[in-house]
C-alpha positions as CSV (number, residue, x, y, z in Angstrom):
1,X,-19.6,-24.5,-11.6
2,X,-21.2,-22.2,-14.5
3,X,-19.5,-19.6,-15.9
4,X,-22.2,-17.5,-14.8
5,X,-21.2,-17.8,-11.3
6,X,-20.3,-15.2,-8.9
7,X,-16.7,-17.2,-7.8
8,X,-16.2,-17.0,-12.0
9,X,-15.7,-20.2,-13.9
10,X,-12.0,-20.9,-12.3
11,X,-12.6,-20.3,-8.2
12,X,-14.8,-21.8,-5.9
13,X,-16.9,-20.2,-3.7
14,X,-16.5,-19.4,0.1
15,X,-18.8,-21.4,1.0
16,X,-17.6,-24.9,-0.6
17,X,-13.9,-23.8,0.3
18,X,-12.6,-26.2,3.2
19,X,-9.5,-25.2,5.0
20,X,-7.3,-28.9,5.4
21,X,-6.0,-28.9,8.8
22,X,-5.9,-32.7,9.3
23,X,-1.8,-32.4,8.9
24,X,-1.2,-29.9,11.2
25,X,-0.6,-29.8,15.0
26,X,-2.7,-28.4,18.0
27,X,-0.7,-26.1,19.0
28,X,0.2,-25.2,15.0
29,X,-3.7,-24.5,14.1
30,X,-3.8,-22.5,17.5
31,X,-0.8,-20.5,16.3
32,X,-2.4,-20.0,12.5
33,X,-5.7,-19.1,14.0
34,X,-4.6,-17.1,16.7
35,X,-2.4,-14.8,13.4
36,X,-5.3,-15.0,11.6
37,X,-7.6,-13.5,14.2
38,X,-5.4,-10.4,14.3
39,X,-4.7,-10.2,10.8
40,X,-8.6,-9.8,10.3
41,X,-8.6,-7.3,13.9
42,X,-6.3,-5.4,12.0
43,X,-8.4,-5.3,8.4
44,X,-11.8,-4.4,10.2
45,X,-9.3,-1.4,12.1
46,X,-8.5,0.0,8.8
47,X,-11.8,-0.1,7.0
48,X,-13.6,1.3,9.7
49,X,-10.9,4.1,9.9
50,X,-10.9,4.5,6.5
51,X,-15.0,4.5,6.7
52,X,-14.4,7.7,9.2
53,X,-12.3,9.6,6.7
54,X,-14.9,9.1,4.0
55,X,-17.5,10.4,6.5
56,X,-16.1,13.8,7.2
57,X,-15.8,14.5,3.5
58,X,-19.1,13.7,2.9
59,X,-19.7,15.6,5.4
60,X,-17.6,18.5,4.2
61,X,-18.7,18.4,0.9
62,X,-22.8,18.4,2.3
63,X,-21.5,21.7,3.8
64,X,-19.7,23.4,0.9
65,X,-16.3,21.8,0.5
């Protein structure tokens, strides 16, 4: 990978990163996707909250602070 890279010269890129689940159980995965399905519900709750908050005060400040 070049240095010049936007994953940097020590990480890998999303796209050629490969999650190994060949060890793992059925019901295992379905238990690890099923936590990482609401872990990422609750990350999209709190940037679009926190994209409402920065709304009003741009909003505020447009109207004089």
């Amino acid at each position: 990978m070049s240095p010049y890279s936007p994953a940097g010269p020590h990480q890998t890129s999303h796209d050629t990163e490969k999650r190994c689940v060949s060890g793992i159980t059925n019901s295992r995965l379905a238990q690890s996707r099923a936590k990482d399905r609401e872990a990422q519900r609750a990350v999209r709750t709190g940037l679009g909250r926190r994209m409402e908050r920065l709304e009003l005060d741009v909003e505020q400040l447009k109207n004089g602070g």
